[in-house]
N, C-alpha and C positions, 0 to 999 in steps of 0.2 A: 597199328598206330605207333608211330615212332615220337617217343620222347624225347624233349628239347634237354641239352647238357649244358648249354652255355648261356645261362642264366645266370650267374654266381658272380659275384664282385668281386672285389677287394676294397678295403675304407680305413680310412683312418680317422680319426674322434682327436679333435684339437683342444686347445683349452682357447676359450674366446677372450681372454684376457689379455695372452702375448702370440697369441696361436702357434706353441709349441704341441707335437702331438704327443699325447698319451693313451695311446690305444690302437693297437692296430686289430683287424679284424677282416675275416671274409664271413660274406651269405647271401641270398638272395631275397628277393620280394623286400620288404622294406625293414628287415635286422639293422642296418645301420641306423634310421632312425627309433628304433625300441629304446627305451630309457630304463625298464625295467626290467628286475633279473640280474643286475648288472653287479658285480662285487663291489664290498665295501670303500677299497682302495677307487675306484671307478666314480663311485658315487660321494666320496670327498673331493674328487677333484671337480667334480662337474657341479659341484653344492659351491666351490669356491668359486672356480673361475668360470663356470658356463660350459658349452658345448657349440663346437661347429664339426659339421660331417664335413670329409674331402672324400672323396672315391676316386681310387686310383687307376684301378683297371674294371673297367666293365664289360658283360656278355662273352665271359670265358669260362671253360669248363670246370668244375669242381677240382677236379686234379689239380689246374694251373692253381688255380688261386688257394689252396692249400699250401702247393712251393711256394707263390710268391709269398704268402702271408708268414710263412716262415723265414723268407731269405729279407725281406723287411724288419722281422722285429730282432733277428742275428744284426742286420747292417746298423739299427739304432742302437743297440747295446753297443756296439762296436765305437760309436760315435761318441753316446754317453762317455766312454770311457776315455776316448781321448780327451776330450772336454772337463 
């Protein structure tokens, strides 16, 4: 029986207020929307301004979505900072 690899997303957690994101993340099965578990900085923001899920890439292998979720929250800091 061969197990399925490309099951894993990638997501990002917006603030529903300006829908700026504040959280990037990969998983599968439904981790994007879990609410709980979530650090405190996570759970201020989401106490203030709400929560929208966006999913960025879907049905790709764990591997991928580890880079991407890395080359994502490298390219936001990068942007924070010009900004």
């Amino acid at each position: 029986m061969m197990i399925a690899t490309d099951h894993f997303y990638v997501y990002l957690h917006l603030r529903e207020s300006d829908g700026k994101p504040f959280y990037v993340g990969k998983g599968c099965g439904k981790r994007a929307y879990h609410f709980s578990g979530r650090s405190q900085y996570w759970n201020r923001v989401k106490n203030k301004h709400g929560v929208e899920v966006k999913i960025l890439f879907n049905n790709i292998e764990e591997s991928l979505a580890f880079e991407l979720e890395k080359e994502i929250i490298s390219l936001q800091k990068k942007i924070i900072k010009l900004l």
